[in-house]
PASEFI-480606 format. One record per residue (C-alpha): x negated, y negated, z; residue number from 1. Coordinates in Angstrom, 2 decimals. Layout:
BEGIN
+---------+---------+---------+-----+
!       x !       y !       z ! num !
+---------+---------+---------+-----+
!       X !       Y !       Z ! NUM !
...
+---------+---------+---------+-----+
This chain:
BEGIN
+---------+---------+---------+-----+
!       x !       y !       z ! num !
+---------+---------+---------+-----+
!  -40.28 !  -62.30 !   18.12 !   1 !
!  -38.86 !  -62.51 !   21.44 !   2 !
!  -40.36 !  -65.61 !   22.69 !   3 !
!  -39.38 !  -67.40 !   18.77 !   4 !
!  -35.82 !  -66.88 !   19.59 !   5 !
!  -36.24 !  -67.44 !   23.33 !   6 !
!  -37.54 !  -71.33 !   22.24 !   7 !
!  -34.78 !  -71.40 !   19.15 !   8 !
!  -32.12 !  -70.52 !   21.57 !   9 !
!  -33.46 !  -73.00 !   24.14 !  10 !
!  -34.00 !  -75.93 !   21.33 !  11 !
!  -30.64 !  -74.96 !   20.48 !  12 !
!  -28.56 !  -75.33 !   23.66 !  13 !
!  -30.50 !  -78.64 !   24.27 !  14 !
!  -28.99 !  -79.90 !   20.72 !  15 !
!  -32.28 !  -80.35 !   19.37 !  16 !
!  -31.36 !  -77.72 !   16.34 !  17 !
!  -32.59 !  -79.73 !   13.89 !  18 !
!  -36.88 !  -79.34 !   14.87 !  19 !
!  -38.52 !  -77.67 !   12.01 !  20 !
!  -40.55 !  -74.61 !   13.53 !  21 !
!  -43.40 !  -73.23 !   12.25 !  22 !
!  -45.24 !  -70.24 !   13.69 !  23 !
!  -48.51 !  -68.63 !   13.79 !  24 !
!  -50.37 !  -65.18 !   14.75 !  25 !
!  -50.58 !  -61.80 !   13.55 !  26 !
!  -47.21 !  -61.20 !   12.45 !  27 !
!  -46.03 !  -58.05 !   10.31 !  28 !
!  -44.83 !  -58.76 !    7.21 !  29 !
!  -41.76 !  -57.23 !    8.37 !  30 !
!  -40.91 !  -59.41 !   10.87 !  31 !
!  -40.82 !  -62.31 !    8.56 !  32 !
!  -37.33 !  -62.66 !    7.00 !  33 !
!  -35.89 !  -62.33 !   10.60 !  34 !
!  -37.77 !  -65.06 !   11.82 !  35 !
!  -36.57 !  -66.85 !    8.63 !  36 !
!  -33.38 !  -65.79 !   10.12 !  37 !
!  -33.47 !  -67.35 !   13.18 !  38 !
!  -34.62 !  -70.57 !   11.71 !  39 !
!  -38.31 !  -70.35 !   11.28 !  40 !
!  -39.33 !  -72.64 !    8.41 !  41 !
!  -43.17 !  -71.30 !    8.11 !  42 !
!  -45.19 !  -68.07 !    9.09 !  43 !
!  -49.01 !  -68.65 !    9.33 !  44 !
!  -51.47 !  -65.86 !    9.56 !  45 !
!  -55.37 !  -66.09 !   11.19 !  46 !
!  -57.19 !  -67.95 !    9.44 !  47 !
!  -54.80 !  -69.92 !    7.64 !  48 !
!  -56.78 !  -73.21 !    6.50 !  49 !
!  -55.70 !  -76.42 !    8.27 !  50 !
!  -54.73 !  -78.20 !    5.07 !  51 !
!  -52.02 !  -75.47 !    4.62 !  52 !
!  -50.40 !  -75.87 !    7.17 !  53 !
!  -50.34 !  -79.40 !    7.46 !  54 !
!  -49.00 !  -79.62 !    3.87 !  55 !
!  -46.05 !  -77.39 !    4.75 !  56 !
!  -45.53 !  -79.45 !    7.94 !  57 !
!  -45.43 !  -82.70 !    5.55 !  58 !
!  -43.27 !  -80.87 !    3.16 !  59 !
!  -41.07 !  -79.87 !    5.38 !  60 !
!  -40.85 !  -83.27 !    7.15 !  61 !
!  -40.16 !  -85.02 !    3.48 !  62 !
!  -37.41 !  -82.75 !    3.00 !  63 !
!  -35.80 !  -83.49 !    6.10 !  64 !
!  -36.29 !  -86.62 !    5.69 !  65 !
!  -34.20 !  -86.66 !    2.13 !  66 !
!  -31.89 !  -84.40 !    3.41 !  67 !
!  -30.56 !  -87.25 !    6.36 !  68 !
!  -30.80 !  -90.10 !    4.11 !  69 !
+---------+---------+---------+-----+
């Protein structure tokens, strides 16, 4: 989870808060909520079908795009 925050913080500082981030690898189920935390919109595991993700990707772009308008 260190590099996740390490980008966050960095997105952050550079005012670019707003970038929906999604992440992917073997992550414990534990770690999710803090990575929810920190901002992380979706957690993908191996082997995740493509179609998945890019449906939370346009999901998550629709809402964004509600939420400014």
């Amino acid at each position: 989870m260190v590099v996740e925050a390490v980008v966050i913080d960095g997105l952050k500082e550079k005012g670019l808060g707003d970038v929906i981030i999604i992440v992917g690898d073997i992550i414990s189920e534990d770690d999710i909520p803090s990575l929810r935390e920190m901002g992380v919109k979706a957690v993908f595991g191996p082997g995740t079908p493509t179609s998945v993700i890019t449906d939370q990707i346009k999901q998550g772009m629709a809402a964004k795009i509600q939420y400014s308008a």
